[in-house]
NUKOLDO-990154 format. One line per 3 residues: number of its first residue (from 0); their letters; for each residue y, z, x of N, C-alpha, C. Coordinates in nm, 2 decimals, padded with zeros to 4 digits. Atoms other than C-alpha are relative to their C-alpha. Example, Ala and Ser with C-alpha at 12.3 -4.5 7.8 and 13.67 -1.06 7.14 Angstrom:
# NUKOLDO-990154
0	AS	-00.12:00.00:00.09:-00.45:00.78:01.23:00.12:00.00:00.09; -00.11:00.00:-00.09:-00.11:00.71:01.37:00.11:00.08:-00.08
This chain:
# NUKOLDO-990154
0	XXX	00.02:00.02:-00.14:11.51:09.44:08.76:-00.12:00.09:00.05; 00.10:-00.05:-00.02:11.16:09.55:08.92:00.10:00.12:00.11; -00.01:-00.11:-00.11:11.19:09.87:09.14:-00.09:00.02:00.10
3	XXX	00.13:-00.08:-00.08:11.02:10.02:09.44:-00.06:00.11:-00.04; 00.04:00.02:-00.01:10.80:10.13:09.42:-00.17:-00.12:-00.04; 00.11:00.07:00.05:10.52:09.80:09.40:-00.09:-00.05:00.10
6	XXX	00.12:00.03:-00.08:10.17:09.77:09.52:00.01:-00.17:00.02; 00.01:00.17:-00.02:10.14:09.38:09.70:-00.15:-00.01:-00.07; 00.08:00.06:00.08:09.89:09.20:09.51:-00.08:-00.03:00.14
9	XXX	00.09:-00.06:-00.09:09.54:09.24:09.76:-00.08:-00.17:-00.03; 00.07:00.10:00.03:09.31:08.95:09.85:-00.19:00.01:00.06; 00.17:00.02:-00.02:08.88:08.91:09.87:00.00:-00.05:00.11
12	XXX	00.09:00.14:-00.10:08.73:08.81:10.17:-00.07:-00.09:-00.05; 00.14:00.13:00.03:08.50:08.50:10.14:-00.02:-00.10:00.12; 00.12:00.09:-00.10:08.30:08.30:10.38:00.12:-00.14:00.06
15	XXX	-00.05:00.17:-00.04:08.47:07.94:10.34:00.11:00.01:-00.13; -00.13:00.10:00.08:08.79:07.76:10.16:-00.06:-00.01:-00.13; 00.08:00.08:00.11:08.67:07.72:09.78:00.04:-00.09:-00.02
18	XXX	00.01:00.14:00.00:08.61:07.41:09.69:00.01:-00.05:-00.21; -00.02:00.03:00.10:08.60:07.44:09.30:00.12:00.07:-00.09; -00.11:-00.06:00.10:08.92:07.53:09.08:00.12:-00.03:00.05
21	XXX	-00.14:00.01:-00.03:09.29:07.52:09.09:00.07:00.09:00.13; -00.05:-00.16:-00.08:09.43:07.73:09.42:00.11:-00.11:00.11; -00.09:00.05:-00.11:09.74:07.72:09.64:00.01:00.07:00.09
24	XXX	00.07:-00.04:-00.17:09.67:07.75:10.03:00.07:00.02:00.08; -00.12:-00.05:-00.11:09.84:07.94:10.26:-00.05:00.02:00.10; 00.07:-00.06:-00.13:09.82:08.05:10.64:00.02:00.15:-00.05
27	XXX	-00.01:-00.15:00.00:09.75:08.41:10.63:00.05:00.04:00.15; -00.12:-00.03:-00.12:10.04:08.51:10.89:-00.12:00.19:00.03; 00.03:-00.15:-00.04:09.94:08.84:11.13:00.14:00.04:00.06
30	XXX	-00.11:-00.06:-00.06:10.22:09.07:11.12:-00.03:00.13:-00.12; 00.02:-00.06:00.06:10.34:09.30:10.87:00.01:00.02:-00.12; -00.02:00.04:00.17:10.31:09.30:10.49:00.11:00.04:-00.02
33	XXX	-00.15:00.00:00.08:10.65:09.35:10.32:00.05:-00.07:-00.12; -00.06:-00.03:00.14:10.79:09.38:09.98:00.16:00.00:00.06; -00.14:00.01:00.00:11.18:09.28:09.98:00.08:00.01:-00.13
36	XXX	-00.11:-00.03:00.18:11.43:09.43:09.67:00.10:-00.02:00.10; -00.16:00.03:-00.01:11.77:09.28:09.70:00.05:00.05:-00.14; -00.08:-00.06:00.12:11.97:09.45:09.45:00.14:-00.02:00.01
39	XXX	-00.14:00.06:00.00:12.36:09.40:09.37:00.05:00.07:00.10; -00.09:-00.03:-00.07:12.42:09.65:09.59:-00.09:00.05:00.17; 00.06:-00.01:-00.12:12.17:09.64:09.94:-00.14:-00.05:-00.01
42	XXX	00.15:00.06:-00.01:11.82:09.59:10.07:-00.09:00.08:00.03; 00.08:-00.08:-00.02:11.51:09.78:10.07:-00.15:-00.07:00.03; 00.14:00.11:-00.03:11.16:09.65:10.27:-00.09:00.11:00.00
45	XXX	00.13:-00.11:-00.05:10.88:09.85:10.17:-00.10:-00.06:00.07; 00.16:00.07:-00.04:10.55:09.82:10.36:-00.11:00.03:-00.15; 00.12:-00.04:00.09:10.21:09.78:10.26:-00.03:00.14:-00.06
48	XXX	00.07:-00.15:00.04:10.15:10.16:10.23:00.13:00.07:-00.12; -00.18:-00.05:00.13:10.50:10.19:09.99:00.11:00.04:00.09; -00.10:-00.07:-00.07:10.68:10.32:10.29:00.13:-00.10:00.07
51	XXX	-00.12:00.01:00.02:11.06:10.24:10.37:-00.03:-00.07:00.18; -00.03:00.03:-00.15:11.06:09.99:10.71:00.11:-00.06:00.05; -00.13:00.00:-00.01:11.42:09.94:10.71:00.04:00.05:00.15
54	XXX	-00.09:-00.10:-00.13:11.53:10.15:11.02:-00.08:-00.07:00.12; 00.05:00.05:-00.13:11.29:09.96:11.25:00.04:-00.15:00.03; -00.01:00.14:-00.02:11.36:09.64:11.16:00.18:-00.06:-00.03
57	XXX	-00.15:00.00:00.01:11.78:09.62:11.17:00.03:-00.10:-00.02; -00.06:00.15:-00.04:11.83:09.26:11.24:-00.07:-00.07:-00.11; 00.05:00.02:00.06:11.63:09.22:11.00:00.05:00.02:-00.21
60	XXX	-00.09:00.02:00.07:11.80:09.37:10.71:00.11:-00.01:-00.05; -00.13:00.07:00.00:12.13:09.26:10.79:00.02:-00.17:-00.04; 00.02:00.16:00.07:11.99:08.91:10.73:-00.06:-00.01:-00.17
63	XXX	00.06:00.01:00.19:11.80:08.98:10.41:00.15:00.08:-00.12; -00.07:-00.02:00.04:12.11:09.12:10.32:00.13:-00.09:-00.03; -00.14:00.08:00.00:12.36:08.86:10.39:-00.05:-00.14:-00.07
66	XXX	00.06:00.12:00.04:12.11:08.55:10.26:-00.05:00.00:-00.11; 00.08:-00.02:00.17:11.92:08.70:09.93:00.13:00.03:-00.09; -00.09:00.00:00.10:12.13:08.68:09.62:-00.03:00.09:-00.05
69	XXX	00.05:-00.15:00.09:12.12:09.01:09.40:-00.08:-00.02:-00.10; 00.07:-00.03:00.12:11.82:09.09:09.17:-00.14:-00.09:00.07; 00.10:00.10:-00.01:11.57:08.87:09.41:-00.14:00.12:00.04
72	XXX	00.13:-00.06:-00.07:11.21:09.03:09.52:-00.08:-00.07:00.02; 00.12:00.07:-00.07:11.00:08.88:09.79:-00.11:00.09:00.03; 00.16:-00.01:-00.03:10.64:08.92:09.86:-00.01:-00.10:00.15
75	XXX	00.01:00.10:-00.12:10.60:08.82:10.27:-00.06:00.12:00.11; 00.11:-00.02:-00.14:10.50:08.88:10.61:00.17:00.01:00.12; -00.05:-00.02:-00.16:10.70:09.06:10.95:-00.05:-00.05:00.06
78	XXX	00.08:00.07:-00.12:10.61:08.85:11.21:00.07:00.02:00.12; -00.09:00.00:-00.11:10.74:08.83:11.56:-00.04:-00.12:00.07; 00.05:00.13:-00.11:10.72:08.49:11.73:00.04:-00.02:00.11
81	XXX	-00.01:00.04:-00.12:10.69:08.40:12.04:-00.01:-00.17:00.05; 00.05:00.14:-00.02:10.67:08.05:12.23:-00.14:00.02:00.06; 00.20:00.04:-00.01:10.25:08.12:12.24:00.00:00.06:-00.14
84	XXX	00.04:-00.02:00.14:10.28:08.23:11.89:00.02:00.13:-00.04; -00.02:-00.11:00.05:10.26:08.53:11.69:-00.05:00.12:00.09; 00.08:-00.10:-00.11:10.26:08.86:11.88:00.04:00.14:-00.10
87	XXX	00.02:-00.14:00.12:10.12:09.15:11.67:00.02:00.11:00.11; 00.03:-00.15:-00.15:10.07:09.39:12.00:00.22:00.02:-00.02; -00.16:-00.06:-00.04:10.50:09.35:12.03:00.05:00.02:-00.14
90	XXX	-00.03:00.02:00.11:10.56:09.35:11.66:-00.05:00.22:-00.03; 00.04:-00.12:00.05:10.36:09.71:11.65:00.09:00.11:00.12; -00.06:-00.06:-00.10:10.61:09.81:11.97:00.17:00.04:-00.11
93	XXX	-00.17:-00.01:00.11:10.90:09.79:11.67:-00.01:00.13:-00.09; -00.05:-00.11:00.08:10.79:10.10:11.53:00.02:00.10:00.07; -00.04:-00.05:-00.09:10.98:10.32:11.71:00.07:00.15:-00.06
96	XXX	-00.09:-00.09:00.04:11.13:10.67:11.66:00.09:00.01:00.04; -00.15:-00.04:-00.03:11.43:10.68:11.83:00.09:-00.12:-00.01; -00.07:00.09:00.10:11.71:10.50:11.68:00.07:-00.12:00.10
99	XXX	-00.06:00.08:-00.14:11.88:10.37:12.02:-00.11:-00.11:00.07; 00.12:00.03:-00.05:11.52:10.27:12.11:-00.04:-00.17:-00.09; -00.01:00.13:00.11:11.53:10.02:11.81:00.10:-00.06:-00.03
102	XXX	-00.15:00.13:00.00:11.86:09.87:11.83:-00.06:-00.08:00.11; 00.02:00.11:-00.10:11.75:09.75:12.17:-00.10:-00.05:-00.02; 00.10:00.10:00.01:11.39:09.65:12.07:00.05:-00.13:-00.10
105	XXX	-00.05:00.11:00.12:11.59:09.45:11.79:00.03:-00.12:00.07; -00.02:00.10:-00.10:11.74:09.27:12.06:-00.05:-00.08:00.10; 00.14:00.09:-00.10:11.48:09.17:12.32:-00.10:00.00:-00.10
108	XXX	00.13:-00.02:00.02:11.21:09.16:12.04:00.05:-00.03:-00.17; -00.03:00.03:00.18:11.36:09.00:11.69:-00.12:-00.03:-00.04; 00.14:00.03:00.12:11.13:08.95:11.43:00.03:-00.10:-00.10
111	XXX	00.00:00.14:00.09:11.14:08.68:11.13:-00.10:00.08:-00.16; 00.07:-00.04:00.10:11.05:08.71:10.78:-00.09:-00.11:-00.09; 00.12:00.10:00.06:10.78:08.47:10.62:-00.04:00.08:-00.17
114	XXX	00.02:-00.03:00.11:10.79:08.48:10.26:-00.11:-00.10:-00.11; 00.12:00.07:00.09:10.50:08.38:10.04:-00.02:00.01:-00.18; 00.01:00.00:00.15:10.57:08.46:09.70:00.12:00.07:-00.08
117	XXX	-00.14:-00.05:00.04:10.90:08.58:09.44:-00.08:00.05:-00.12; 00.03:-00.13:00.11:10.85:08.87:09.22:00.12:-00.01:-00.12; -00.07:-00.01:00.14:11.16:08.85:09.00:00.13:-00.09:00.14
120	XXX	-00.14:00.12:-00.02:11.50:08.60:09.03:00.08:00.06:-00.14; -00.07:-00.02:00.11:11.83:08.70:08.87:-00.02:00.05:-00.05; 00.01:-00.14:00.09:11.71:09.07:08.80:-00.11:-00.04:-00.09
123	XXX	00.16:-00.04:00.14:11.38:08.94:08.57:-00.12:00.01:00.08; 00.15:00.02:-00.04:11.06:08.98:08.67:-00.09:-00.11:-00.04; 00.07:00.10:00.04:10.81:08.73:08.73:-00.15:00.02:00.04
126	XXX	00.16:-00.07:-00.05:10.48:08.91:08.76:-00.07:-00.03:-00.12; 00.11:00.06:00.12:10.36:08.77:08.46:-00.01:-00.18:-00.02; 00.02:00.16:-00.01:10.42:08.40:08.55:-00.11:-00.05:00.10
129	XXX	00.08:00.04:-00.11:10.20:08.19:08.70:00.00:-00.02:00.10; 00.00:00.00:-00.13:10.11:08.17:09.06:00.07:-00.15:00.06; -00.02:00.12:-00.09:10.20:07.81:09.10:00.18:-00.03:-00.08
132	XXX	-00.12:00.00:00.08:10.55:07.86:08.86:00.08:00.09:00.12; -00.03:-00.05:-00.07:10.62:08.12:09.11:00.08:-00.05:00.11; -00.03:00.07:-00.07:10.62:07.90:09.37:00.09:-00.10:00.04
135	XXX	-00.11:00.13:00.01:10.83:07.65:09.25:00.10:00.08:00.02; -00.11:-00.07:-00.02:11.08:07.89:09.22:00.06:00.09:00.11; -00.02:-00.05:-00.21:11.05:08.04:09.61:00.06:-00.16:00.03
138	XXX	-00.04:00.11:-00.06:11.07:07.69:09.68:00.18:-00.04:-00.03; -00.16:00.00:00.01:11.42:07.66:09.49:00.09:00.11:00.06; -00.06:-00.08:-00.08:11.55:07.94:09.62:00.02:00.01:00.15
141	XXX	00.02:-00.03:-00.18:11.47:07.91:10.00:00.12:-00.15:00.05; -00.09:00.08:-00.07:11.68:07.57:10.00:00.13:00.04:00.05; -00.13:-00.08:-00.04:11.95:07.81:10.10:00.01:00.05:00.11
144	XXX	00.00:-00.12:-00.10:11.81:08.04:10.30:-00.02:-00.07:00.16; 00.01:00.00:-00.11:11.84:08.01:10.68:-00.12:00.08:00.10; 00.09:-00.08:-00.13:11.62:08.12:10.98:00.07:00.12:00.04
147	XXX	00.07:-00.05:-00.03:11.51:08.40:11.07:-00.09:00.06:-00.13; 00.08:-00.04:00.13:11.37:08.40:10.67:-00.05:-00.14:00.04; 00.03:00.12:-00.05:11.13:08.15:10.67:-00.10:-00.02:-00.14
150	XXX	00.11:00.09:00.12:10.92:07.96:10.34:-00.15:00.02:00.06; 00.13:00.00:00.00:10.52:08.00:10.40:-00.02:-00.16:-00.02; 00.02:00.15:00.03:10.38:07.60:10.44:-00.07:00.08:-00.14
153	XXX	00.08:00.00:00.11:10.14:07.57:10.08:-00.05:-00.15:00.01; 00.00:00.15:00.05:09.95:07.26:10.00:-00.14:00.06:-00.11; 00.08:00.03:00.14:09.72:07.20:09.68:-00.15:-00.03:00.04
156	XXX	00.08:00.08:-00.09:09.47:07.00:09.94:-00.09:00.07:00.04; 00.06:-00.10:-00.06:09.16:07.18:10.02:-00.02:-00.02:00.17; 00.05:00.05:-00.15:09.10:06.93:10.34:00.08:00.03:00.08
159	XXX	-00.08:-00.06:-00.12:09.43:07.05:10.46:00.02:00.17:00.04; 00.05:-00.16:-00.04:09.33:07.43:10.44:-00.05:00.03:00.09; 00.17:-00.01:-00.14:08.99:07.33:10.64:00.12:00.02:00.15
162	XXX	-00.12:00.01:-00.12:09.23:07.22:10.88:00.13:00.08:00.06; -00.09:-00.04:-00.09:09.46:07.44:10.95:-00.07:00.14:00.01; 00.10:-00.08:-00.03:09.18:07.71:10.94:-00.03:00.00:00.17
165	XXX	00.02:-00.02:-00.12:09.04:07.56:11.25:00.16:-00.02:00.10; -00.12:-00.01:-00.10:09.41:07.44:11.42:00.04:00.13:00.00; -00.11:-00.10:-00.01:09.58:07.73:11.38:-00.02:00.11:00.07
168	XXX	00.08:-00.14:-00.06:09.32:08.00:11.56:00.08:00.01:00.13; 00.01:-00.04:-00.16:09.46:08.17:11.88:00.16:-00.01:-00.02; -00.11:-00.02:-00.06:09.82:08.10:11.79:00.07:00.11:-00.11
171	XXX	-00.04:-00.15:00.03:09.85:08.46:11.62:00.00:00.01:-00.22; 00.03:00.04:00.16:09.79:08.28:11.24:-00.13:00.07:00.00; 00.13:-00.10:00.04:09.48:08.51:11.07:-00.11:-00.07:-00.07
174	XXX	00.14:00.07:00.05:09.29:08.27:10.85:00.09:-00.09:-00.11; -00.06:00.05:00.09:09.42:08.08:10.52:-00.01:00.13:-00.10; 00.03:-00.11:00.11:09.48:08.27:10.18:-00.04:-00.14:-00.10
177	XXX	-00.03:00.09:00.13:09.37:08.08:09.83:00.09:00.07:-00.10; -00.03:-00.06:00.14:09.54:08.17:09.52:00.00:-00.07:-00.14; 00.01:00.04:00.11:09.48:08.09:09.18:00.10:-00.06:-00.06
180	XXX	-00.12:00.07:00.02:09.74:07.85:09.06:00.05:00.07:-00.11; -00.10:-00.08:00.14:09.79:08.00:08.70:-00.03:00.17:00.00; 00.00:-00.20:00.07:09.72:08.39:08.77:00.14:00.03:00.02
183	XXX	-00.02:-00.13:-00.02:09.94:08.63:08.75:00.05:00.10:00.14; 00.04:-00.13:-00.08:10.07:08.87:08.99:-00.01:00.11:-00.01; 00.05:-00.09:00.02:09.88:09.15:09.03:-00.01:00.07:00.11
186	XXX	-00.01:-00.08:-00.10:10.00:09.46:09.20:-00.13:00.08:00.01; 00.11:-00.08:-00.04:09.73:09.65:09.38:-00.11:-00.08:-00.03; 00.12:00.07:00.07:09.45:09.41:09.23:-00.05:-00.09:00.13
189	XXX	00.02:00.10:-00.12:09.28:09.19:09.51:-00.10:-00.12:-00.10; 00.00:00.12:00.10:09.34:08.87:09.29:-00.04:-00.15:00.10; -00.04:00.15:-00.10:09.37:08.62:09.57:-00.17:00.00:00.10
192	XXX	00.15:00.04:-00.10:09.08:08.48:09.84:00.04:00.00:00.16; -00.01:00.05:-00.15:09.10:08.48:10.24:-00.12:-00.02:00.03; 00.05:00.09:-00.08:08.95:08.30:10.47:00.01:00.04:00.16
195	XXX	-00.04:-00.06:-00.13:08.93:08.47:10.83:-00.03:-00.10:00.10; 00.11:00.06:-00.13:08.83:08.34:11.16:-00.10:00.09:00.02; 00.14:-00.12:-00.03:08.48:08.49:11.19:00.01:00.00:00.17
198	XXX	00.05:00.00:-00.09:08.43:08.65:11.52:-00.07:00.17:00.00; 00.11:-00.12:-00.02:08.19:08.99:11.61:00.05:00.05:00.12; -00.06:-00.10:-00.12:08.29:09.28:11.84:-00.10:00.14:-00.03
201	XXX	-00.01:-00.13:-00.01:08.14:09.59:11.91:00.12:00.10:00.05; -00.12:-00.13:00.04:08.44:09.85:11.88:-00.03:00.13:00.00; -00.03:-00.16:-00.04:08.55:10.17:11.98:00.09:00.07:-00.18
204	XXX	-00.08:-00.05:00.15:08.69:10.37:11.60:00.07:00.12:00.11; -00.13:-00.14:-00.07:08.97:10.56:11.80:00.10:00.04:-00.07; -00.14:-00.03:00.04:09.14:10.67:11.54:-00.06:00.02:-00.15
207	XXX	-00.03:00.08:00.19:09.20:10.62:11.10:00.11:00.07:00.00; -00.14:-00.05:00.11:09.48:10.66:10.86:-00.05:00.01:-00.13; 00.06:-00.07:00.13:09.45:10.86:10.55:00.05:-00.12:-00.11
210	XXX	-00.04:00.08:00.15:09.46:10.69:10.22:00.11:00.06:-00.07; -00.13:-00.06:00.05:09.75:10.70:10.01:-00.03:00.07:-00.14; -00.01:-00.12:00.12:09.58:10.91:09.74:00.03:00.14:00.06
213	XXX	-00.01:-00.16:-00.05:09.59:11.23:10.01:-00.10:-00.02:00.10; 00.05:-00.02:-00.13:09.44:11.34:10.29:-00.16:00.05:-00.01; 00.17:-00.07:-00.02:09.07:11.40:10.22:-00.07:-00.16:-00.03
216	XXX	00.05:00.12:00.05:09.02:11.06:10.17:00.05:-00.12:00.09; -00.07:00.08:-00.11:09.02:10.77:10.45:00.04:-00.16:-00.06; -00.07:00.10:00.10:09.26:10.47:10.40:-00.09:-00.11:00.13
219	XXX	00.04:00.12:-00.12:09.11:10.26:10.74:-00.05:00.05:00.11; -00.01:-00.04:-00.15:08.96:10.29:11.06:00.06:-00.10:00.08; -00.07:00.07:-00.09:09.19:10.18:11.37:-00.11:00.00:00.11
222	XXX	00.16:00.03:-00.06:08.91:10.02:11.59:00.10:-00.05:00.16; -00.06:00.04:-00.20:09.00:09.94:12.02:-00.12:-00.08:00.03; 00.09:00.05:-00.08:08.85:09.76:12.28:00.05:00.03:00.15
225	XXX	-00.05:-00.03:-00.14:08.85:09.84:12.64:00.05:-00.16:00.04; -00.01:00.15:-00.05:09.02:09.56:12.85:-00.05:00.00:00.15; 00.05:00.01:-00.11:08.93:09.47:13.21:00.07:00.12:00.10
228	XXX	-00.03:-00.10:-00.08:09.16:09.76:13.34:-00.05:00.11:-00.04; 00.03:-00.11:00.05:08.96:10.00:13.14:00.11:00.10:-00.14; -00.08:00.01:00.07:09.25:10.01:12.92:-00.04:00.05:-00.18
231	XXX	-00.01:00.01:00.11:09.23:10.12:12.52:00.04:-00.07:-00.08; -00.08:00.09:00.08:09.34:09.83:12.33:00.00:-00.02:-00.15; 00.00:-00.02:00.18:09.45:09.85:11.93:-00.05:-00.15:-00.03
234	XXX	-00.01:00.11:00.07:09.27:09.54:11.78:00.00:-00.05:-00.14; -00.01:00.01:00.12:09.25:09.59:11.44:-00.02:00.09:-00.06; 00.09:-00.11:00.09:09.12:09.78:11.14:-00.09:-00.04:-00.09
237	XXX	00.11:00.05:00.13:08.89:09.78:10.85:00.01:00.10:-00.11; -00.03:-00.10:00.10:08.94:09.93:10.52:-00.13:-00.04:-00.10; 00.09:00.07:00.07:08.64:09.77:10.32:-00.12:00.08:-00.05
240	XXX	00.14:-00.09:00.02:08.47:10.09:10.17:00.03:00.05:-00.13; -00.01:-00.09:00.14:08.42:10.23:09.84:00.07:00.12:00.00; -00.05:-00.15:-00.03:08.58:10.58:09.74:-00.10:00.07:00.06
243	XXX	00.15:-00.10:-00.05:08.26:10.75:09.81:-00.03:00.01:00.11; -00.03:00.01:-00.17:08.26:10.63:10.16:00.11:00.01:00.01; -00.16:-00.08:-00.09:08.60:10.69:10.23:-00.03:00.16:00.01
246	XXX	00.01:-00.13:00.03:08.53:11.05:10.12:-00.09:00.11:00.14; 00.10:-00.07:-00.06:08.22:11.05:10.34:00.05:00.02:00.10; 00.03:00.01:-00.19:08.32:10.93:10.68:00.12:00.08:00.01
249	XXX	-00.06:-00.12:-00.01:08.62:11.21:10.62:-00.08:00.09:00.08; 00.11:-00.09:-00.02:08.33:11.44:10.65:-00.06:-00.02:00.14; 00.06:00.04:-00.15:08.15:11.26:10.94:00.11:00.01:00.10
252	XXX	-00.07:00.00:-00.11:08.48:11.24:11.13:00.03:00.16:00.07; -00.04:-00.11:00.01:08.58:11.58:11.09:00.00:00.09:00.21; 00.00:-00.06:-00.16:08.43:11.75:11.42:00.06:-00.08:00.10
255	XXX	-00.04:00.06:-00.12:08.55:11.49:11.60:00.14:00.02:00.03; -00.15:-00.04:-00.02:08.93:11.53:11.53:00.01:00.15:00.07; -00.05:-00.08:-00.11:08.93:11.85:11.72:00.08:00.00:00.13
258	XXX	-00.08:00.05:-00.16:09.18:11.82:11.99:00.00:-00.10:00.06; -00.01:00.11:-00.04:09.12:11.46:11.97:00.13:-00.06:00.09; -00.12:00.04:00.02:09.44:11.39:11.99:00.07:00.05:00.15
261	XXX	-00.09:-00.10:-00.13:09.57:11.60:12.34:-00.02:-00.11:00.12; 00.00:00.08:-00.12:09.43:11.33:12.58:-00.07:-00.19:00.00; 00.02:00.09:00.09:09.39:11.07:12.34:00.09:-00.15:00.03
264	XXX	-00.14:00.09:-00.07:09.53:10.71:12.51:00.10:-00.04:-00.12; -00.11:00.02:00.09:09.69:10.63:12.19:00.08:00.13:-00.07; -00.08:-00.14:00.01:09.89:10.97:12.19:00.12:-00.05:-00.05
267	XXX	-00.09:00.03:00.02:10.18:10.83:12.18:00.08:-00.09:-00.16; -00.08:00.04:00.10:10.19:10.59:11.92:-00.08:00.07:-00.14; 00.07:-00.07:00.17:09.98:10.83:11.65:00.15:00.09:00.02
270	XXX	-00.08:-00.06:00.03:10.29:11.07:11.72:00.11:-00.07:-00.04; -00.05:00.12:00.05:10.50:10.71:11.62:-00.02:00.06:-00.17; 00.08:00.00:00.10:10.27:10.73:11.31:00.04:00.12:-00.06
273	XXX	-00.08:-00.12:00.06:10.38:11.10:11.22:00.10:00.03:-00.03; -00.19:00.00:00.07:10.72:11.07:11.25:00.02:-00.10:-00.11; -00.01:00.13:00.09:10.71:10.74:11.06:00.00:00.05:-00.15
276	XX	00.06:-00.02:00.11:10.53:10.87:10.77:-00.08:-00.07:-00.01; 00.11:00.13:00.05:10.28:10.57:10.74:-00.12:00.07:00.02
């Protein structure tokens, strides 16, 4: 039976949809990555960073509890939908420190789990089968499972990738993913291909999160944008740097973190972020 801790298998940017080889095409959901172990005896959802998001998401693992069979591990996506679509801004309101605070976000603010791939069935591991064997076997398994778990579309089709590239923009979907039909999954490796929506911003870097080798070394910057009320608003990040530049812009940040933090509009949820551990 695999254990926690396992790095999610990482994907390349690239331009456009490829067009030559075997790959199977997904929406690249925006929410939050998650690793699911069902074991004989409970459930554990790591995040992307390894860390334990059980306690925020309640409603959540009372369902992955009562629907996965023991020995299963999924590879998916937190989402939170709404009727205009995916909403990452209320999905990032779920990490909460106080415990009362998250029962009731559970309530006004469920979430859904979007699974895209099975790591082991019946206690074995399947990180050495191929990507499209994989699949088949999500697909047998999910004819069980009920809503608020939910199957990932896939098609084989590149013209239907194109296409839901352009349909899908604005309703909180991120771009497509490809993946190689016969690889392998490969933790920590960025085996797979995305496909974004291209757009350009100049950004505010109000912030980063340390990398998970330690703290001298940056894992992302968290970038903002003002909105029309002068507002700070979280819109993304960017992690896309060598070691050497992570190391650097430690260095270059450095003076700035001085007492950044005291009148800092995102005060609140970096002290989120500390209690959390993430």
């Amino acid at each position: 039976m695999l254990t926690p801790p396992i790095e999610p298998m990482l994907a390349k940017l690239t331009e456009e949809v490829p067009q030559d080889g075997d790959f199977l095409f997904e929406p690249k959901w925006d929410g939050f990555r998650a690793i699911v172990f069902r074991d004989r005896d409970g459930v554990f959802i790591q995040s992307r960073e390894l860390r334990p998001l059980d306690r925020y998401f309640p409603e959540l693992h009372a369902v992955l509890l009562e629907q996965l069979p023991g020995g299963v591990v999924l590879d998916g996506e937190i989402v939170m939908p709404t009727s205009h679509g995916l909403d990452f801004g209320g999905l990032q309101m779920r990490l909460h420190p106080a415990a009362s605070r998250v029962e009731k976000l559970a309530k006004a603010m469920p979430t859904a789990f979007v699974a895209f791939d099975l790591l082991a069935v019946d206690g074995k591991s399947l990180l050495s089968e191929p990507q499209a064997d994989r699949r088949a076997k999500l697909e047998k398994l999910f004819k069980k499972i009920r809503k608020p778990l939910y199957l990932t579309p896939m098609t084989r089709d590149r013209a239907v990738a194109v296409d839901w590239l352009k349909r899908f923009e604005g309703a909180g979907l991120d771009g497509v993913v490809a993946k190689p039909a016969t690889a392998p999954y490969q933790p920590g490796k960025r085996a797979m291909f995305k496909i974004k929506h291209a757009r350009t911003a100049d950004c505010v870097v109000a912030g980063f999160r340390w990398h998970k080798s330690g703290k001298d070394t940056l894992g992302s910057l968290l970038l903002g944008l003002y909105d029309d009320a002068g507002t700070l608003q979280h819109v993304g990040v960017t992690s896309a740097f060598t070691m050497a530049m992570r190391k650097q812009v430690v260095k270059e940040l450095a003076p700035l973190r001085k007492d950044a933090l005291h009148r800092h509009p995102w005060r609140k949820w970096a002290e989120i972020e500390a209690d959390s551990g993430r």
